[in-house]
C-alpha positions in Angstrom: 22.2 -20.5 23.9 23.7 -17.4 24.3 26.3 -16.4 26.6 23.9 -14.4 29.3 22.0 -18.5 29.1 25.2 -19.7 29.7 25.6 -17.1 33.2 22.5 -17.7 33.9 22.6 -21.6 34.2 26.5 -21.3 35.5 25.0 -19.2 38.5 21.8 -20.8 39.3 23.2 -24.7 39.5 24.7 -23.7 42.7 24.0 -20.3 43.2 20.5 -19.5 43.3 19.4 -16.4 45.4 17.9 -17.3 48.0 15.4 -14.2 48.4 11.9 -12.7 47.8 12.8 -12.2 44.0 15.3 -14.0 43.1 15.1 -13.2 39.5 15.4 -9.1 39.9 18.7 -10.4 42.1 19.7 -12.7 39.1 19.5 -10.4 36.7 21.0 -7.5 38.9 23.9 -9.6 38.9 24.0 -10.2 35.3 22.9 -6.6 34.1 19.3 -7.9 32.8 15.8 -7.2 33.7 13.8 -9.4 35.9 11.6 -9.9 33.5 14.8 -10.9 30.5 16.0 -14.0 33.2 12.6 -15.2 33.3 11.6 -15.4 29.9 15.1 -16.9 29.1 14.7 -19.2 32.5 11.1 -20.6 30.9 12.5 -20.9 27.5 15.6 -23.1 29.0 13.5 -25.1 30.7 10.8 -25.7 27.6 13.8 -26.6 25.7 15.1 -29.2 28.1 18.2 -27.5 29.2 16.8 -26.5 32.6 14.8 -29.9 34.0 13.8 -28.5 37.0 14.8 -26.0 39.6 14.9 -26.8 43.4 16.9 -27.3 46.6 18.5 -30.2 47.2 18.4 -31.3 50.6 20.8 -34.0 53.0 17.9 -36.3 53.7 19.6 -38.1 56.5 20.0 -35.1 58.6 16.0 -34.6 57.9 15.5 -37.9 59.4 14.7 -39.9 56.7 16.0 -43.2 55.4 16.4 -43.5 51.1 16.6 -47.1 49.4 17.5 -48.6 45.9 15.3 -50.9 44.0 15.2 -53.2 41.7 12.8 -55.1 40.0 12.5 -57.8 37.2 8.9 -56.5 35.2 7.8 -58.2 31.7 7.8 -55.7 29.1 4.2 -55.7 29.0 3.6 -54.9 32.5 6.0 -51.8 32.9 3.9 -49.1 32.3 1.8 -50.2 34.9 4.1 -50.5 37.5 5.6 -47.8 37.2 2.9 -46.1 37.3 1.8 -47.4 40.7 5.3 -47.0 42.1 5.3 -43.6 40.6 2.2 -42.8 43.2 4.5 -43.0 46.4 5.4 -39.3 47.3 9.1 -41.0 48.6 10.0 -42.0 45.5 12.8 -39.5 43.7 13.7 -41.3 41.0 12.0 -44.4 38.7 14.2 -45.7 35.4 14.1 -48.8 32.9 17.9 -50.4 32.7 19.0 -52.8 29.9 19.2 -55.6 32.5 17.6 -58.6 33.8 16.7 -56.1 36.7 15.0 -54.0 34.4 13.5 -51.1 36.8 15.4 -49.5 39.0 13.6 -46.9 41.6 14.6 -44.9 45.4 12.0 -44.8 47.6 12.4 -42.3 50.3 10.8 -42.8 53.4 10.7 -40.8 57.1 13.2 -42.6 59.5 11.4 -45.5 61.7 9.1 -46.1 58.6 9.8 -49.6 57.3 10.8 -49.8 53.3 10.2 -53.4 53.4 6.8 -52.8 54.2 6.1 -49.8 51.0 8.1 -53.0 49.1 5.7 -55.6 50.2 2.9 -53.0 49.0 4.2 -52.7 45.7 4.9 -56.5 45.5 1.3 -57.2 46.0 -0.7 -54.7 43.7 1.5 -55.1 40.7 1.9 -58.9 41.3 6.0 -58.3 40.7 7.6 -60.2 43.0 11.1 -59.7 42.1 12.2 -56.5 43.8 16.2 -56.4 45.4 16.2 -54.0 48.0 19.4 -51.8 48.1 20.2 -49.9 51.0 22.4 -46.7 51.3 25.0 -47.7 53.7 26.8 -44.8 53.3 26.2 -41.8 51.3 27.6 -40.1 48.5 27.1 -36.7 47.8 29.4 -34.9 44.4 29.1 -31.8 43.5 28.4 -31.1 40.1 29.2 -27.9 38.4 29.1 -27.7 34.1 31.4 -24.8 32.8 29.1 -23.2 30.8 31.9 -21.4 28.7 
């Protein structure tokens, strides 16, 4: 990485233009072509510096509801279920832990739908029973900007 990477990913954490081409605004700002911050935005993200880019959004004031879970699955049957929980569009995030709880997932769902219900789903196609529901009681948002220097 260079230093115009390092402007690049500095402004577009938490400063991504919000336009018709944001790119040709980028690189206005950073004296570059349009064309220069998308070839070095592509080869950021195919080298795993950028994982994705996207808005995040205060789910709760969109009106839906977010969970934690956590599940006990044999070794032998992860791939599977994650897999199947994988196929929910409300779920954001699915991990392995080194834990007796082994899978942990949040399942994000539109307010006045009942989570226990997508649980019970999951509970009876992958045959896991053990799944702890978690949740949010109150919400934590932090801001997280890397100095790119």
């Amino acid at each position: 990485m260079d230093n115009i990477d390092r402007k690049i990913l500095a402004t577009i954490q938490t400063s991504f233009p919000l336009t018709q081409r944001p790119y040709r605004d980028l690189g206005d700002q950073l004296q570059c072509s349009e064309e220069e911050i998308l070839e070095r935005v592509k080869k950021l993200k195919k080298d795993g510096i950028i994982r994705r880019i996207g808005g995040n959004f205060n789910s709760q004031s969109l009106g839906f509801t977010t969970t934690l879970c956590a599940a006990k699955v044999p070794d032998d049957k992860i791939k599977a279920f994650v897999e199947f929980v994988n196929r929910y569009p409300g779920v954001t995030h699915n991990y392995t832990r080194d834990h007796q709880y082994n899978i942990w997932f949040t399942l994000l769902v539109p307010n006045g739908q009942d989570i226990p219900k997508y649980i019970e789903q999951i509970i009876l196609n992958t045959g896991i029973g053990d799944i702890i529901n978690l949740p949010a009681v109150r919400i934590f948002k932090i801001v997280v900007d890397f100095a790119l220097r």
